[in-house]
Each structure stands twice: as structure tokens, then as C-alpha cells.
C-alpha positions in Angstrom: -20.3 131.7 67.6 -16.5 132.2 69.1 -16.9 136.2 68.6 -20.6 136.2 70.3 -19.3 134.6 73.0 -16.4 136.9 73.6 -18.8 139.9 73.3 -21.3 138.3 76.1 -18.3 138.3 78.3 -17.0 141.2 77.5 -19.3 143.1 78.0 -20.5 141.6 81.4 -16.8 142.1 82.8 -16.9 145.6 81.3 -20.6 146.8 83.3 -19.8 150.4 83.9 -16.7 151.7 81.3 -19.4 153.4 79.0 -19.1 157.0 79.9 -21.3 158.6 81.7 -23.2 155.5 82.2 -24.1 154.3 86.1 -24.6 150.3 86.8 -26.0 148.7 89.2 -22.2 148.2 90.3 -20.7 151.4 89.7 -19.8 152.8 93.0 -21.8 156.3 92.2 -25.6 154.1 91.8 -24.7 152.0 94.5 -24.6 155.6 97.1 -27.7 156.9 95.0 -29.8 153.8 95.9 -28.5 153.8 99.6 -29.4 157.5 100.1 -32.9 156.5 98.4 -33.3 153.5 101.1 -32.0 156.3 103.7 -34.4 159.0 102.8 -37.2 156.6 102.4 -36.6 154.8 105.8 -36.2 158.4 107.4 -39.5 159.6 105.7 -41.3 156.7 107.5 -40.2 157.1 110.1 -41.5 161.3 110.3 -45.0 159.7 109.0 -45.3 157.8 111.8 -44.9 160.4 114.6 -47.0 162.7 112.8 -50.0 160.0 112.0 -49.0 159.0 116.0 -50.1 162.6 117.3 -51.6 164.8 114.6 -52.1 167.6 116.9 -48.8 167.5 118.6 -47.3 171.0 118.6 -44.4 170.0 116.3 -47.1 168.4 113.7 -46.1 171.5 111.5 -42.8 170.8 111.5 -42.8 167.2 111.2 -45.4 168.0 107.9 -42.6 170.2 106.4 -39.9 168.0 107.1 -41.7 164.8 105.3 -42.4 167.4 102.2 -38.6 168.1 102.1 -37.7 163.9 102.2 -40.6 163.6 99.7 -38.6 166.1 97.0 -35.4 164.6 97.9 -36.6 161.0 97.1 -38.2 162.2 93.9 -34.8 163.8 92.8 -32.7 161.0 93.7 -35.8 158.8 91.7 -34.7 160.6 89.0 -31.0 160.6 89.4 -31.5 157.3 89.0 -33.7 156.3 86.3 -36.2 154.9 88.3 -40.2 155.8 87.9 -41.1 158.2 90.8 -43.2 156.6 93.6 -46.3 158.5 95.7 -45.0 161.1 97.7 -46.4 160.8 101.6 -48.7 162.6 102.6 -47.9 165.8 105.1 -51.4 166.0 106.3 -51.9 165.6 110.1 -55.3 164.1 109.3 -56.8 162.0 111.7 -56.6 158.2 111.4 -59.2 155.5 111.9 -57.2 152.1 112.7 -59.7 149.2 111.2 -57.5 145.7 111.8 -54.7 146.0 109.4 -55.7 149.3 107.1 -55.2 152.9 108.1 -57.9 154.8 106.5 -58.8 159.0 106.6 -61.6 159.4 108.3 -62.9 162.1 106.2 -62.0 164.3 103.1 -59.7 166.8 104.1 -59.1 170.4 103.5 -56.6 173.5 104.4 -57.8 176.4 106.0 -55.9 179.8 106.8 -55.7 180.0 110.9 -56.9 182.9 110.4 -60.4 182.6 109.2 -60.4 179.6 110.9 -60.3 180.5 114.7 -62.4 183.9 113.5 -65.1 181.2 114.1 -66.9 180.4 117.0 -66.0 177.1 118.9 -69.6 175.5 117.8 -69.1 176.6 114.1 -65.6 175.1 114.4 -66.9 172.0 115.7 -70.2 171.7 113.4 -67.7 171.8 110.2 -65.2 169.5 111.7 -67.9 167.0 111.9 -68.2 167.4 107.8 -64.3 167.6 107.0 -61.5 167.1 108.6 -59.6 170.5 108.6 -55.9 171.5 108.5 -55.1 174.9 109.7 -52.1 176.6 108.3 -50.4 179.8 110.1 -49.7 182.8 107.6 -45.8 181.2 106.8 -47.8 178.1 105.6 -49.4 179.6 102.1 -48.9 182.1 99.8 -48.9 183.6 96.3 -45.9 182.9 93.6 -44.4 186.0 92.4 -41.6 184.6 90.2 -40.3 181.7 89.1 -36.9 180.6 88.0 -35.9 177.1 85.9 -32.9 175.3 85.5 -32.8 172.6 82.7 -30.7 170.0 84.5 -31.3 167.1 82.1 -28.9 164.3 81.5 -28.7 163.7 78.1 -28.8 159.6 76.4 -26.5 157.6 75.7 -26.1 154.8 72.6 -22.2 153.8 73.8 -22.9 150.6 74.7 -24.6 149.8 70.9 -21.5 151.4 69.8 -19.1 149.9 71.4 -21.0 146.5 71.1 -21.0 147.2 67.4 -17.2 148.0 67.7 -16.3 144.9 69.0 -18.4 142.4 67.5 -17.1 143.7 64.0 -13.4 143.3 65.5 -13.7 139.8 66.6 -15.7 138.8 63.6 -12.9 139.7 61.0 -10.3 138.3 63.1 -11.7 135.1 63.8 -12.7 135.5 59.9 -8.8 135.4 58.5 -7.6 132.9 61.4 -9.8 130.2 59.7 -8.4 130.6 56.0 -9.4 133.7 55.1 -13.5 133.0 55.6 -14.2 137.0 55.5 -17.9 138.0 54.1 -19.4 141.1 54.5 -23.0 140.2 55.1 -21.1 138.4 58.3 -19.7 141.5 59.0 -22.8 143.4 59.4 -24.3 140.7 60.7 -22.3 140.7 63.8 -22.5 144.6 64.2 -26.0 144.3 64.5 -25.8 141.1 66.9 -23.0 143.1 68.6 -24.7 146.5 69.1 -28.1 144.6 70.3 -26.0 143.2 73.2 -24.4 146.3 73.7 -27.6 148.2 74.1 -28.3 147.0 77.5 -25.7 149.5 78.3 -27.2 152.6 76.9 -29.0 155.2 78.5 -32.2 157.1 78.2 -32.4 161.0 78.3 -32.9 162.3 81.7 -35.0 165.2 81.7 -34.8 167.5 85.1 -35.9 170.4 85.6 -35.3 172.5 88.7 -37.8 175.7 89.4 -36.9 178.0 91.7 -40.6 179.6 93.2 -40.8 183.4 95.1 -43.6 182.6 97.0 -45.0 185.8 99.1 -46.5 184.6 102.2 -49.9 185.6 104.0 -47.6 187.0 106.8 -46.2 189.3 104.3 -42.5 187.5 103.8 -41.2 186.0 100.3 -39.9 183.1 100.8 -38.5 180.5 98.3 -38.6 177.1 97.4 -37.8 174.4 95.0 -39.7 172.0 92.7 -38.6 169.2 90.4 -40.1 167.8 87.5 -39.4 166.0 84.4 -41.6 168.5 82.5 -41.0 172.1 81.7 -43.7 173.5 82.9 -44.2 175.1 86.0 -46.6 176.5 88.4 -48.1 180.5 87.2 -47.4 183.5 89.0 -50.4 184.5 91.2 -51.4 180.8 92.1 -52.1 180.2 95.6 -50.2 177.6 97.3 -48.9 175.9 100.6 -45.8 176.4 101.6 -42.7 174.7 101.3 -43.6 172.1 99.2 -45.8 174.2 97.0 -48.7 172.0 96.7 -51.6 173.6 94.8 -54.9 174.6 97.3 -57.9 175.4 96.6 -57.1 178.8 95.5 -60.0 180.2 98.1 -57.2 179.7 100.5 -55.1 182.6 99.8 -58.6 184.9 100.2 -60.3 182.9 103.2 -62.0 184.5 105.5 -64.5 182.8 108.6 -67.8 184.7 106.1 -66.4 182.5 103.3 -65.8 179.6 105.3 -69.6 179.8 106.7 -70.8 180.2 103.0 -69.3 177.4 101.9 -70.3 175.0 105.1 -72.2 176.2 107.1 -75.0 176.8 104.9 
């Protein structure tokens, strides 16, 4: 039991020497889950002026700044090995307070500004009362019209089960020819496998990131780009209509909108 216990201790004095492996000590995790807390707290605190004034004129901006801090948390998610949480929404939608829940109001839906003040005021107002609507100017939306990925994955790791393995073996035959030459084999392996089982709680898992790069031509005419991350390699098609800059995917009627189509759909 001598050699187990030297292993235990080891290896909890040695949190962090596997390479390529971040602890919860290692200086690099610790900065990774502060900047998490940071963009998180940051995030909340952009939600809240938006859901404050939806209709304030910097409610675009505020929308695009939480979709940037929602990427960046996802990334840093990632970075870290943790499972990715709900992004927050961007939509200035309006907000019914009932005691201690904040719940939408109505469904909501994104409409080009365009087709959207095409309407008259009473057509505008007689849909608002359906579905709560989010205009978005021209730079807002577009097409894709190429697409680049970068395979950033962060390959596993088994060091710790090696090393574990390592070092239980070592301390076994040691101890083994300090008592009177008590060596056996079968102990042998028997402490690699004890030895790589402790270790294991140092290994890491595979990382998969991947980074696409999206051309998106907007309705005002300009191509623009912006970034996605997933742990999948797929990506969005070329042609697919969608709002811009965090690339969510519309109804693809949004991209061909027009006040006719709007009326069609509810005003009829």
C-alpha cells in the first residue's frame, strides 16, 4: 500500500506537469475562467440596458455587442472544456415583468426595414398586435457567399495514465527488492493498472474547434465578414440568408421581404 500512497501524493503535488494539460491551478485556466466570469458579467450587464429600453436608438448596437460576448463566451467554453451554456438573446423584444419572471410577450420575428416601414402605420400596428417585430436595417442581414474553416482542435491527452502507469511500476519494484526481494510480476501489472487509473484524472479529452470564416453580402450591397465557432465541421451553405454579425439563421423570406409579402403572410 506504501507505493499507492506515494502515487496519490504524487500526483496531487504534481496537478499541472502533464504537457499540454491545464488544471484548475495552472495559471493559464485560472485567466480562462476569469475572462469567462468577465465576459459573462459584461454580457449581463448589455442585456440589461437593452431589455431596459428596447427601442433606445443604440438597441442595435447593444444587440450586436451581446452577439459578439455570446461567441466569445462560447470560445472560451471551449477553451476550457466546459459544455457550452445558452447564448443571450440579442432581441430587443418587449418584456412583460409578472413578480419575479421576465417573460416575451409574444413570438417574435425579424423583418427587413425596408418592407417593413413600406407599410402603412395601421398595417404596422395591426401586425404588431400578432407578433412582436424586430426591424433590421440593410447592414443587419444578408446572403453567404463563401466560407472559410480552420480546424483548431486540441488534440487528447493519456499522460497522466502514462505517467501514473510509470510511476506506480517504479515504486512497486523498489519497494519489491527493499523487503527481501518480494518481486512478482502479476504485482507489477497490477500496480500499472492501479497507477494509470489514478493517473487518468489527468488526461484530457480531444478538443474539437472549428473556426469558419463567413462572406456575408449585405442587403445594402457591402460583404462583410464574420466568424462562427463550433465543435462540428459543418457550416452554414452559401446562399442562406442570415442576420448579421452573429449569423443567426432567419426565416429565409427575410432576405426577399417585401411590405406585399409581409401583408400575405399577416394580414390576411
Amino acid at each position: 500500500m506504501k507505493f499507492l500512497l506515494f502515487l496519490l501524493v504524487f500526483t496531487t503535488l504534481s496537478t499541472g506537469i502533464f504537457s499540454g494539460c491545464a488544471t484548475a491551478t495552472d495559471p493559464k485556466w485560472v485567466a480562462l475562467e476569469n475572462q469567462l466570469n468577465d465576459l459573462k458579467m459584461e454580457r449581463g450587464k448589455v442585456r440589461e440596458k437593452l431589455t431596459h429600453n428596447p427601442t433606445s436608438p443604440d438597441a442595435k448596437a447593444l444587440s450586436i455587442e451581446i452577439s459578439r460576448l455570446n461567441r466569445q463566451v462560447t470560445a472560451t467554453e471551449r477553451l476550457l472544456s466546459y459544455s457550452p451554456t445558452q447564448p443571450v438573446t440579442t432581441e430587443p423584444v418587449p418584456i412583460e415583468y409578472k413578480g419575479l419572471v421576465l417573460t416575451e410577450t409574444l413570438s417574435t420575428i425579424k423583418v427587413s426595414a425596408t418592407a417593413w416601414y413600406s407599410l402603412s402605420v395601421e398595417e404596422r400596428t395591426q401586425i404588431s398586435k400578432k407578433i412582436s417585430i424586430a426591424v433590421l436595417e440593410k447592414n443587419m442581414y444578408g446572403v453567404i457567399i463563401e466560407t472559410q474553416t480552420l480546424d483548431q482542435s486540441v488534440a487528447g491527452s493519456n499522460a497522466g495514465s502514462n505517467l501514473g502507469s510509470v510511476l506506480a511500476q517504479s515504486s512497486y519494484i523498489d519497494n519489491s527488492f527493499k523487503n527481501g526481494s518480494s518481486y512478482s510480476a502479476t504485482g507489477q501489472v497490477g500496480a500499472a493498472i492501479v497507477g494509470a487509473m489514478l493517473g487518468s484524472a489527468f488526461n484530457r479529452d480531444a478538443q474539437p474547434i472549428f473556426t469558419t470564416r463567413y462572406a456575408v453580402k449585405l442587403a445594402d450591397g457591402s460583404i462583410q465578414t464574420a466568424d462562427g465557432v463550433s465543435s462540428l465541421a459543418f457550416r452554414l451553405p452559401l446562399t442562406m440568408c442570415v442576420s448579421f454579425p452573429n449569423l443567426d439563421t432567419n426565416d429565409q423570406s427575410l432576405c426577399t421581404q417585401t411590405a406585399e409579402t409581409l401583408k400575405q403572410r399577416f394580414l390576411k
